[in-house]
Backbone as CSV, one residue per row, in Angstrom:
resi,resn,N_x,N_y,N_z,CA_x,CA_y,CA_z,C_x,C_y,C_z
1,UNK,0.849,-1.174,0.000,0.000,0.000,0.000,0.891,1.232,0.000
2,UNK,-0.013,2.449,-0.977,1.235,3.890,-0.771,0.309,4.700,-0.408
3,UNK,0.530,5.725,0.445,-0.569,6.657,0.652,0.447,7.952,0.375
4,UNK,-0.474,8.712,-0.972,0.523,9.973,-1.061,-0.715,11.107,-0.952
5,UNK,-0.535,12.276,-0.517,-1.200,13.906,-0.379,-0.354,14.630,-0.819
6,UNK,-0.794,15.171,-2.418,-1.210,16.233,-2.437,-1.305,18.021,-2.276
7,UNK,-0.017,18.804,-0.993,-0.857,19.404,-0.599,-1.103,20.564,-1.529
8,UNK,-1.093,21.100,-2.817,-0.953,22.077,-3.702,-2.189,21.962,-4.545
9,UNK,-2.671,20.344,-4.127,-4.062,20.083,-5.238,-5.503,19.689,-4.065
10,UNK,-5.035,19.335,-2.430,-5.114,18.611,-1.572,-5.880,17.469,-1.967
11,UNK,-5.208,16.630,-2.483,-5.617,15.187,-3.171,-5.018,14.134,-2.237
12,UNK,-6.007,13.286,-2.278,-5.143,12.122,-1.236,-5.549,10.877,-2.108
13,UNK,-4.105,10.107,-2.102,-4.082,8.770,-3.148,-3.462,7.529,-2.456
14,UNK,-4.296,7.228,-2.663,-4.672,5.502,-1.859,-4.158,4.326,-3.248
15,UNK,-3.002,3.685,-2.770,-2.992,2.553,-3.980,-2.601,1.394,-3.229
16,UNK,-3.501,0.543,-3.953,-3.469,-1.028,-2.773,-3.258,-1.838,-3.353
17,UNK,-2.896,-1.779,-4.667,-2.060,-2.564,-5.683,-1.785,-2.468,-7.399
18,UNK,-0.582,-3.003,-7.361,-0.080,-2.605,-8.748,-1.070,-3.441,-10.200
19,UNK,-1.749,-4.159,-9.923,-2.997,-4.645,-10.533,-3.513,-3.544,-11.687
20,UNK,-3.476,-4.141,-13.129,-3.394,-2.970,-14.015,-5.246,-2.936,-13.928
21,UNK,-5.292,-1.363,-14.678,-6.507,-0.882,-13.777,-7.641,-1.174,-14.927
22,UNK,-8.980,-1.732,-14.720,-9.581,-2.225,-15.529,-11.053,-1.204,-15.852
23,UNK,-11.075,-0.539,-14.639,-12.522,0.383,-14.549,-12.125,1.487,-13.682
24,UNK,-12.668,2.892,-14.088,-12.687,3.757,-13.285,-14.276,4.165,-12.798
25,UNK,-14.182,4.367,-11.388,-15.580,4.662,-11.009,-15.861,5.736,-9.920
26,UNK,-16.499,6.501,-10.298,-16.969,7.640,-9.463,-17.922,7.500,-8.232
27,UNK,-17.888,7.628,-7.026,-18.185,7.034,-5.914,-19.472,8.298,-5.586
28,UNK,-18.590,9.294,-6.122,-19.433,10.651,-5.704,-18.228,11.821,-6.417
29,UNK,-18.647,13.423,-6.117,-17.961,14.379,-6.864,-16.520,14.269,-6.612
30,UNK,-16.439,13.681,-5.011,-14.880,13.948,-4.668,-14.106,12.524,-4.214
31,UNK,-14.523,11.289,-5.056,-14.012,9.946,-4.764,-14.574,8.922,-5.833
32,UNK,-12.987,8.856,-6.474,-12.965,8.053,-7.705,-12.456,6.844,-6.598
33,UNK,-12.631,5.558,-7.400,-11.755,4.227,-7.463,-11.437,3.686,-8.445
34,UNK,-10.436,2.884,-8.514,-10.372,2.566,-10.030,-9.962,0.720,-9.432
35,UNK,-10.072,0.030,-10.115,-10.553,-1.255,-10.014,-9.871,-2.594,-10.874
36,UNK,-9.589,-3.802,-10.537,-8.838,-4.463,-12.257,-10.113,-5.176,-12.172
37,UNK,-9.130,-6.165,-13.217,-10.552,-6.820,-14.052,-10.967,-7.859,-13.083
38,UNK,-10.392,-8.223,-11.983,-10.821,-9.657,-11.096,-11.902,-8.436,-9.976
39,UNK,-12.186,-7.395,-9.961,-13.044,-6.619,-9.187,-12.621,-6.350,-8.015
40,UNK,-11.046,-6.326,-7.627,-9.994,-5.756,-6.766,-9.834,-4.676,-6.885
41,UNK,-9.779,-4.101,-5.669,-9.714,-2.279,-5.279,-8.327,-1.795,-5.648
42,UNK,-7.941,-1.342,-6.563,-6.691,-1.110,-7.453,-6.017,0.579,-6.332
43,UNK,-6.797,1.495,-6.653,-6.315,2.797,-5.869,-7.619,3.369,-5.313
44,UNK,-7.865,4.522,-4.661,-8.740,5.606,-4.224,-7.935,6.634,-4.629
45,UNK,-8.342,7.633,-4.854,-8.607,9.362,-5.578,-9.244,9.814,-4.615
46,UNK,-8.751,10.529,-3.668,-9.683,11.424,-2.605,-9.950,12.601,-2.762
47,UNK,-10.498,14.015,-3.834,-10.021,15.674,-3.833,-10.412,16.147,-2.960
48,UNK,-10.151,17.106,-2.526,-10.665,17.968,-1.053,-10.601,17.473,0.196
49,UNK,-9.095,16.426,0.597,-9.185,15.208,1.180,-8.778,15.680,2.824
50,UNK,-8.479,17.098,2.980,-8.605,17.905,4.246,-9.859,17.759,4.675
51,UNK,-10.791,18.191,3.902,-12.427,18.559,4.655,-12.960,17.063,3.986
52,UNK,-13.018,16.346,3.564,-13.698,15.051,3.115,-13.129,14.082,3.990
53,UNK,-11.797,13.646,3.976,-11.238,12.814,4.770,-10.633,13.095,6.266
54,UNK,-10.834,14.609,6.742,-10.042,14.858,7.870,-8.277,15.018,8.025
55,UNK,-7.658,14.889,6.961,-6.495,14.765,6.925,-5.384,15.813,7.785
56,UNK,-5.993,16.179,8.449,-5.455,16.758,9.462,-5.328,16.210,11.248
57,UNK,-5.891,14.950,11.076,-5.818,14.394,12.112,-5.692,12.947,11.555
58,UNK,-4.784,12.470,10.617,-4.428,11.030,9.924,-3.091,10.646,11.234
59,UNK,-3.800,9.109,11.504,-2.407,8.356,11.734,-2.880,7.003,11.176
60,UNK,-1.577,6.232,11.293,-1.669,5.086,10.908,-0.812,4.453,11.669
61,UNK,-1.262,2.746,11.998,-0.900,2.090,12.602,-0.828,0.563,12.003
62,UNK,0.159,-0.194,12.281,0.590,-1.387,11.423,0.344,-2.316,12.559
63,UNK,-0.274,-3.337,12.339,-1.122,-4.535,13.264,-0.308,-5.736,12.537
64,UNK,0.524,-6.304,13.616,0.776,-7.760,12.468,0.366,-8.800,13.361
């Protein structure tokens, strides 16, 4: 997984695998996904990902 922002466009990009991308789909105005052909979640497209996603209070934590 890569999580990159954005902050000049405040875009936040979610990619959960290198799976070449088979469909793009609009979730709503400010959240694309794009998808391969086995119907695996390829990336997220977040725009406005301050006030949509909160990205001002992001952490992350690794569970093994």
């Amino acid at each position: 997984m890569n999580i990159k922002y954005f902050s000049d466009t405040d875009t936040l990009v979610i990619d959960f695998s290198d799976k070449k991308i088979a469909e793009t789909k609009d979730l709503n105005e400010n959240v694309l996904v794009e998808v391969a052909g086995d119907g695996s979640l390829v990336s997220m497209t977040i725009e406005h990902a301050r006030q949509i996603a909160n990205m001002m209070d992001f952490s992350f934590q690794q569970v093994k």
